[in-house]
N, C-alpha and C positions, 0 to 999 in steps of 0.2 A: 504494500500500500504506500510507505514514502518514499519506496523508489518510483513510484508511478506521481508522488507531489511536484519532486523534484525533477521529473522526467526526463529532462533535458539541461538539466541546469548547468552539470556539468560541463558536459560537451560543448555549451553557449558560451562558456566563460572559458574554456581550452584554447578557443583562438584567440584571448585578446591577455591571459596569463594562465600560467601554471597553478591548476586546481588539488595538485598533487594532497598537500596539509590540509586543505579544505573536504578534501573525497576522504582520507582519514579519519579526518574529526568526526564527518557524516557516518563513515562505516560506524565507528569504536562508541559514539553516541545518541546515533538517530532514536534507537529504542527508547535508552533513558529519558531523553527530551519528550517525547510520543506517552511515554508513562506518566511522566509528572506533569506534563497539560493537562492532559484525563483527567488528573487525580486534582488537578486546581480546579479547573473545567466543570467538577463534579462528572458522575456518569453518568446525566441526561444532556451531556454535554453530545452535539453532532457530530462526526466524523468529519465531516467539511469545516468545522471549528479547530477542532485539534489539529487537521493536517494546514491549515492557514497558518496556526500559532508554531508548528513545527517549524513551515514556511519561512516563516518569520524571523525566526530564531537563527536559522541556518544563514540565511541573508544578513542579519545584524553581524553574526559571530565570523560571516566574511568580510564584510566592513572592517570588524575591531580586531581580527587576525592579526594584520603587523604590529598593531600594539600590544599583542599580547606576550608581556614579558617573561613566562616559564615563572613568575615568583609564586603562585601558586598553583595546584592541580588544576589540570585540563575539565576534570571532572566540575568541579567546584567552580572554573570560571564560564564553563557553559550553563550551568544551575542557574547561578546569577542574573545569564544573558537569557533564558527561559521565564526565568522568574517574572523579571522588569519587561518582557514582552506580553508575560501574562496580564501580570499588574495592570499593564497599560490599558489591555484588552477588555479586562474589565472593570475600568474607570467609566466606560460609555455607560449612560446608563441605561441606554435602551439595550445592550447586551445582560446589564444586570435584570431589566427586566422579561428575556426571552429567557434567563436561564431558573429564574422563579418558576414561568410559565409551568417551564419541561419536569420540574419537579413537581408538578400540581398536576402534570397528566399522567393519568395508570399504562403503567409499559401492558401490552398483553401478554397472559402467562402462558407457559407448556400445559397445553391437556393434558398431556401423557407424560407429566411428572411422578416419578413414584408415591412422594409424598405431596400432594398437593396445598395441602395445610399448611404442612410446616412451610411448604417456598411462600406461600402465600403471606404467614408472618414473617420469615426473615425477608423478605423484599419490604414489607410495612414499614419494620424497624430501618433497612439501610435508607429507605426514600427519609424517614421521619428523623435519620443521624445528617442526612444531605441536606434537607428543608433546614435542618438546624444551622450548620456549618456554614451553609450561604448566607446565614443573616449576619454572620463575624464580618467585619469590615476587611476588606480583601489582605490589606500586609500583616492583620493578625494570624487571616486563615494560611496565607501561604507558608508563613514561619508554620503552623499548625501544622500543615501537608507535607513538609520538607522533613520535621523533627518526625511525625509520627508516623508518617508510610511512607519516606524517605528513606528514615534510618538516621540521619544529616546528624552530626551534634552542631551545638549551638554556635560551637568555633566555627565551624566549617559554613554554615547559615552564614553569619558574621559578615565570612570573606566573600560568601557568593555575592552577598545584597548590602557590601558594603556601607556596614552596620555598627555598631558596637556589641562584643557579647553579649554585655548589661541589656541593651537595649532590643537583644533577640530575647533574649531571658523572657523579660518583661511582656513583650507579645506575647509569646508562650504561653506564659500563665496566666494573661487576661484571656486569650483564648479560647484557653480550657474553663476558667471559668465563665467563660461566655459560654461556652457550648452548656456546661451542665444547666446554667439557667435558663436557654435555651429549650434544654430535654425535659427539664421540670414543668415551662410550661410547655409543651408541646405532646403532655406526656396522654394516652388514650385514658378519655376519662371510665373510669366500668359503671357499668347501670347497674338498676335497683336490685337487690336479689332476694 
């Protein structure tokens, strides 16, 4: 699928320089990039979204290539350059208001799930962890997405979204306490028994 993004990008830019470190960076991090939009994106995020933000990303981190001085990992200064194209992307607000949308409409389920029940509530619950997550103001939620289904320590955050430790900390944990007050209200209420 992002090689079909980028389709030709490469070979566009072979005649006019050497794409060599740029077809690298693509091979060794397309995925990762493609994982961590999703995972910002949320997953009612569109497929035409993520591979735009991939787009994106790929294009900027060819732009800032010769500046990129080796002082920190390749990993961590494409994070960065992912992060602030997400960021950007959802600053619009009419994207924040399409991706509310997609959270408020029921995906349709497998008939022919073993357990139909159970998909039934664990889909409830991930829509009602998403519906929460997006109401986090975006640079808290992406420190959020980076540390928790990243992996990222806060050092490494830090450097991508050159930051302050303190001040990735800080996100962090207003965050998480966003999210639980978030869950609390958001929580299903049970009827009368």
């Amino acid at each position: 699928m992002l090689s079909r993004v980028l389709g030709g990008f490469f070979e566009r830019r072979a005649a006019v320089e050497d794409p060599t470190t740029l077809e690298a960076l693509f091979r060794a991090h397309a995925e990762d990039v493609h994982r961590i939009a999703t995972r910002m994106l949320g997953p009612r995020a569109s497929q035409s979204d993520v591979d735009d933000i991939v787009q994106k990303v790929f294009l900027a981190a060819h732009h800032a290539l010769p500046r990129f001085r080796h002082e920190s990992k390749t990993s961590t200064w494409i994070y960065g350059i992912t992060t602030r194209v997400v960021l950007n992307d959802l600053r619009s607000r009419r994207r924040y208001y399409e991706m509310v949308e997609r959270y408020q409409e029921h995906a349709p389920l497998e008939a022919h799930a073993p357990d139909l029940e159970a998909q039934i509530a664990d889909r409830a619950e991930l829509e009602r962890v998403w519906r929460c997550l997006v109401k986090i103001k975006p640079n808290k939620r992406v420190v959020f997405v980076l540390h928790e289904l990243e992996g990222m320590t806060a050092a490494e955050i830090a450097e991508a979204l050159r930051s302050s430790e303190g001040t990735i900390r800080s996100r962090l944990r207003h965050a998480r306490q966003e999210l639980i007050v978030h869950l609390d209200r958001d929580r299903p209420k049970e009827g009368p028994r």
